[in-house]
N, C-alpha and C positions, 0 to 999 in steps of 0.2 A: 504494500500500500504506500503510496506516494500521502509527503506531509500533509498537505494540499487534502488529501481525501479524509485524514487520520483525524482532522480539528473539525473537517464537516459534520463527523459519524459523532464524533466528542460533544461540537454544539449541538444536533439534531437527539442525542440522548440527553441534554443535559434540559433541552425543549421538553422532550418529554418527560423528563421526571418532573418539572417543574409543573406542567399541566397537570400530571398526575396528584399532586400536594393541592396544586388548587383546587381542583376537584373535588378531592377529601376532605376541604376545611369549607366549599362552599356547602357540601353536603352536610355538613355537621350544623355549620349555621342554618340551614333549611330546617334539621328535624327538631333546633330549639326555637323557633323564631315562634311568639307567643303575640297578637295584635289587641290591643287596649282597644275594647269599647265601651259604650253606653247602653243602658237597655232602650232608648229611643234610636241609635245607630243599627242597633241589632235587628230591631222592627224597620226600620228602613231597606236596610242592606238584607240582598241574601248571602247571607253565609253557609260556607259549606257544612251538609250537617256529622258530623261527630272532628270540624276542626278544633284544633288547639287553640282558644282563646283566654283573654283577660276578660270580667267584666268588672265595670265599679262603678261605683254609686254609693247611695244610702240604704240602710236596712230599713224598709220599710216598716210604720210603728204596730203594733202588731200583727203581723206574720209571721212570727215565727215560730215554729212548730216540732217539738221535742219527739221522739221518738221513748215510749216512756222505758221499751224493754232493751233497748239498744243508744246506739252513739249514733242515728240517724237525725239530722237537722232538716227542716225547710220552710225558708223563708223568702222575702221576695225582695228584689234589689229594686231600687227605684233611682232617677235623676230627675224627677218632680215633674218630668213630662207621662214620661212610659215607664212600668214594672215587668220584671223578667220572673217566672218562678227558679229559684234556687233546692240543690239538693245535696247534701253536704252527709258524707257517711267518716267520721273521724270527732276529734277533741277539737274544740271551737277556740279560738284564741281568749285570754283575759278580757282584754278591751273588745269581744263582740258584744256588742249591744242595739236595741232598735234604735233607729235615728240616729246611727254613726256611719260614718265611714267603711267602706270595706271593699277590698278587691279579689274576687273569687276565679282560681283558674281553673281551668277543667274543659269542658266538651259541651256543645247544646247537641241532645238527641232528637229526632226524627219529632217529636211530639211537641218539641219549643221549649222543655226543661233545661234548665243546664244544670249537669250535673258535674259539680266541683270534687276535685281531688287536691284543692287545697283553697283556704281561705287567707286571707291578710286582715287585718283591723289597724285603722289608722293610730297613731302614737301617742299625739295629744288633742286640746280641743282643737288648736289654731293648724295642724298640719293636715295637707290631703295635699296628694300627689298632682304636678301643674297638669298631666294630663289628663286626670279625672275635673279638676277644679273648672279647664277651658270645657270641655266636653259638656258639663253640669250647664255651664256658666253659657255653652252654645244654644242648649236643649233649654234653656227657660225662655233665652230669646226668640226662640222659633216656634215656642208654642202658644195656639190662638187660644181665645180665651175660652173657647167651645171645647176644647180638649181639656180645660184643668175641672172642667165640670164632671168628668165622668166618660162625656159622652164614647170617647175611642178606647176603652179597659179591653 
C-alpha cells in the first residue's frame, strides 16, 4: 500500500468510528429525552400514547384519592385552564399536597390517564420550575372566560 492510500483507509476509519460514537450518544439522548407539558398543552396536542412525558401543574384541591389497601394514588393535575387525571403506584413525596406544585413523569395510556412512575413536589412556597410557571402563566392567558366556568371539563 502506497502512503497516499495508508492515511485515506486511517481517515475513512477514523470517519467511521466517529459516526459510530455519535450515533451511540444521539441514541442515548433519544431514549432519555422527557418533554415538559401542561395539562391544557396535553388536550391541545396529540401526543403519542404511552410516550415518555413531564407533566406539571397544581394538585388539584380535592382529588386526591388514596388507595386505602395499597400505595396507589390518584389525583388530578391542573394549570387553572384544563385537569389531566393522574395515577401514581409508589410513596408520595413530603411536600405532596393539594394546591401545590408538582411535576409527575411517566406515560399517558390509551384512555387519557397518565400514569406516573414518578412524582416531584415543589421545595418551597415561592419556587416552581420557569417552565411550569411560563406554561401556567400561558394557559391562564388563553383561556376564555366560558372555559373557567366548567363548560370544557
Amino acid at each position: 500500500m502506497k502512503g497516499r492510500t495508508r492515511r485515506a483507509c486511517g481517515v475513512a476509519a477514523g470517519l467511521v468510528t466517529l459516526g459510530g460514537a455519535a450515533l451511540l450518544v444521539l441514541n442515548a439522548f433519544n431514549s432519555n429525552v422527557m418533554f415538559f407539558v401542561t395539562p391544557s398543552q396535553l388536550a391541545a396536542d396529540s401526543v403519542a400514547p404511552m410516550a415518555r412525558l413531564r407533566v406539571g401543574g397544581l394538585v388539584e384541591r380535592g382529588s386526591v384519592q388514596r388507595d386505602p389497601e395499597g400505595l396507589t394514588v390518584r389525583f388530578m393535575i391542573t394549570d387553572t385552564a384544563r385537569e389531566i387525571p393522574v395515577v401514581y403506584r409508589g410513596v408520595l413525596p413530603d411536600l405532596f399536597r393539594e394546591g401545590r406544585g408538582v411535576v409527575a413523569q411517566g406515560r399517558l395510556s390509551p384512555e387519557g390517564v397518565f400514569v406516573a412512575d414518578q412524582v416531584l413536589a415543589k421545595h418551597d412556597e415561592n419556587y416552581m420550575p420557569p417552565d411550569a410557571a411560563e406554561a401556567i402563566r400561558r394557559a391562564r392567558s388563553t383561556v376564555k372566560v366560558s372555559d373557567r366556568t366548567g363548560a370544557l371539563r
